[in-house]
N, C-alpha and C positions, 0 to 999 in steps of 0.2 A: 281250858277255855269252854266258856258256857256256849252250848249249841243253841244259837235263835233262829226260828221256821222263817224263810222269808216267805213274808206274805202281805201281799197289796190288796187292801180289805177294800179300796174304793172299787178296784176291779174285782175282787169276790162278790161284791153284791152286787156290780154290775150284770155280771154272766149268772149272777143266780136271782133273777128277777120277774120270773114268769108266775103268777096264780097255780095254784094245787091242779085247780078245775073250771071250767068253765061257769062254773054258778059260784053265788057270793055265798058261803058256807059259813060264812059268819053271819049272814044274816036269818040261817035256819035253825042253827043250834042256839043263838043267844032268847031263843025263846022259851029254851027249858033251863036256860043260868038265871034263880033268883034275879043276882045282880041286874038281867039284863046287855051282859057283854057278851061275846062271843066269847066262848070257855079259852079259848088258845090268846086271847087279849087280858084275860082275867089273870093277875099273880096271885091274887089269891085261891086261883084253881093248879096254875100252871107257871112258877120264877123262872123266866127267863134267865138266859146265864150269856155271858160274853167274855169271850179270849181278851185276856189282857191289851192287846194289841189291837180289838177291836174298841175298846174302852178309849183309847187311845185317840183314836180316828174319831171316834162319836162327840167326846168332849169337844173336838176342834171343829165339827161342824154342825152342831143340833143341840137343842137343850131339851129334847125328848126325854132323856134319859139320865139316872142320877143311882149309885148304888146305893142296893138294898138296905133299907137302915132296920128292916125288921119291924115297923108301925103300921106298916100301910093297908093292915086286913083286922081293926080293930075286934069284929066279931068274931073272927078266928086268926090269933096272936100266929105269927111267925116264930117259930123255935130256929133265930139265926145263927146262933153257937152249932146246934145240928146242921145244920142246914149248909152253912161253911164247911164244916168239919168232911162234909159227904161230898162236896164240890171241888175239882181239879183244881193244883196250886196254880195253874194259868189261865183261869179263869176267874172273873168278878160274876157274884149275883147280882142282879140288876130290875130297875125297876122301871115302868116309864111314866109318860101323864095318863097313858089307858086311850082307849081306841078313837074316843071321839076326836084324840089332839094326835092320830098319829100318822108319820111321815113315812111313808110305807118306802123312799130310797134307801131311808136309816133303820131298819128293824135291821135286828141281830140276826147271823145267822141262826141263832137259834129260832127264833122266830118264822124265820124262814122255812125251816125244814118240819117244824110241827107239823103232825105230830110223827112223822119217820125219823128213823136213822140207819146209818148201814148195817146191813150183816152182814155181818165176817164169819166164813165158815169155821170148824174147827180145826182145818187143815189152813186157815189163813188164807182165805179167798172172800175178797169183798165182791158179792152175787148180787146185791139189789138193795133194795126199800125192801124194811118192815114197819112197823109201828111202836110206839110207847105202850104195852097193855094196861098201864093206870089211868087211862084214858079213855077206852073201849064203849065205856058205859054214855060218858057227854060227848063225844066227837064224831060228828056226823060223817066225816071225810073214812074215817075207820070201817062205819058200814055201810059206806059207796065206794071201796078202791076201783071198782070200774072207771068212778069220773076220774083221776085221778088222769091229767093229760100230758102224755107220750114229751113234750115242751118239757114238762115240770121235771118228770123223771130223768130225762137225759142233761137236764143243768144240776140235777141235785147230785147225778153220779160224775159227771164233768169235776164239776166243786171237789168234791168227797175224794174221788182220788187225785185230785191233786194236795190237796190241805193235810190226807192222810199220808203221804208221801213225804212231804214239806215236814209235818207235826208227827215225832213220831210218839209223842205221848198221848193227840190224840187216838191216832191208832187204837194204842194200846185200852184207851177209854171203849172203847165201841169195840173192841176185840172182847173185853169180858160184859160188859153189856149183850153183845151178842149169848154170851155163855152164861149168864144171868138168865137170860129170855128160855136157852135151852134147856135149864134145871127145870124153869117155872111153867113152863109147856107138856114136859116130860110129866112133873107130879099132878098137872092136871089133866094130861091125857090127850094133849090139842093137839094140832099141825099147825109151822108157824105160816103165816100166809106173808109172798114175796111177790114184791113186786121186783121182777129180774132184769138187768140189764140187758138181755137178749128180745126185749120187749114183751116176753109173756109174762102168764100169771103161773104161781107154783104155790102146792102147801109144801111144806119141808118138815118132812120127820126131825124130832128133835135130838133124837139119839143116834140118830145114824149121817144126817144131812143129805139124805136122797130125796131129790124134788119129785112130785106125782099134778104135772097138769091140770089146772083149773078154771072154767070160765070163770071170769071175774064176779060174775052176777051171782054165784054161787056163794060166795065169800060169807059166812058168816056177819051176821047184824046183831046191834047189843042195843039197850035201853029203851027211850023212846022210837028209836027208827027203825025198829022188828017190823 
């Protein structure tokens, strides 16, 4: 018998519905995206992705949303054979009408969590929020984890274990993600910076997983908002 996560996506977006931060951070970075968009609203910076099952739910109540057919960045083509091929079988990539026409009850989780995800230690400990690093350069949210509000943090870890509980292929997705992060940290020499479920801030050695306290204001700043 095939295992299916149960999970009630109306009430996952319900309890995961709070802003990152207190300021519209899509209105400070979409002014260094050519486009114009907020870089976390743009697929052509950022493919959202959605659980099958949230696919599901969406089609039944919004026409936001339609999967990815790979045309939608004419200047810069989508490679969707790649792009599938790198993307969980329980998962769709997905695309929407883009920020001006969007319904912020129906964004994806993914959307939601932009640009964090958890980290899971190497001994299998999910400790907090980190970040996407292909992102560092356009995301303002990145270099201000200070704003990032105590609300946000504690519905993204709510969600997260429960869904990694329920899903255990997600798990598994953000288990080596995490360990992705820990190669790519290690050859360049970083700390990864966490935001921890015990409410502080940490960098984390990447080779060993020992957190070393950090005020938040300290955090490292990339691109325009050095």
């Amino acid at each position: 018998m095939v295992y299916k996560p149960k999970l009630d996506i109306a009430d996952l977006y319900a309890r995961f519905a709070s802003p990152i931060a207190n300021v519209d951070c899509g209105e400070i970075c979409r002014q260094f995206n050519p486009s114009g968009k907020p870089f976390c609203c743009d697929i052509c910076v950022a493919v959202p992705v959605a659980l099958k099952k949230e696919w599901t739910y969406l089609k039944a109540n919004t026409e936001l949303w339609h999967r990815l057919h790979g045309d939608e960045c004419p200047s810069d083509p989508i490679d969707l054979p790649k792009m599938q091929a790198e993307t969980p079988h329980y998962m769709h990539l997905m695309a929407c009408k883009g920020p001006a026409f969007c319904e912020r009850d129906y964004r994806t989780l993914s959307c939601r969590q932009f640009p964090f995800s958890p980290y899971i230690t190497a001994d299998d400990r999910l400790i907090g929020l980190t970040y996407n690093w292909d992102f560092e350069e356009v995301c303002w949210v990145i270099s201000n984890l200070d704003q990032v509000s105590d609300q946000y943090r504690k519905e993204f870890l709510d969600i997260y274990d429960h869904l990694l509980f329920e899903h255990p292929s997600e798990y598994d997705s953000y288990y080596w993600l995490s360990e992705d992060m820990r190669e790519h940290f290690t050859k360049t020499g970083r700390s990864i910076p966490i935001l921890h479920r015990d409410g502080s801030y940490y960098l984390l050695n990447p080779e060993t997983d020992e957190l070393t306290p950090i005020d938040p204001h300290e955090f490292p700043k990339f691109g325009p908002y050095l």
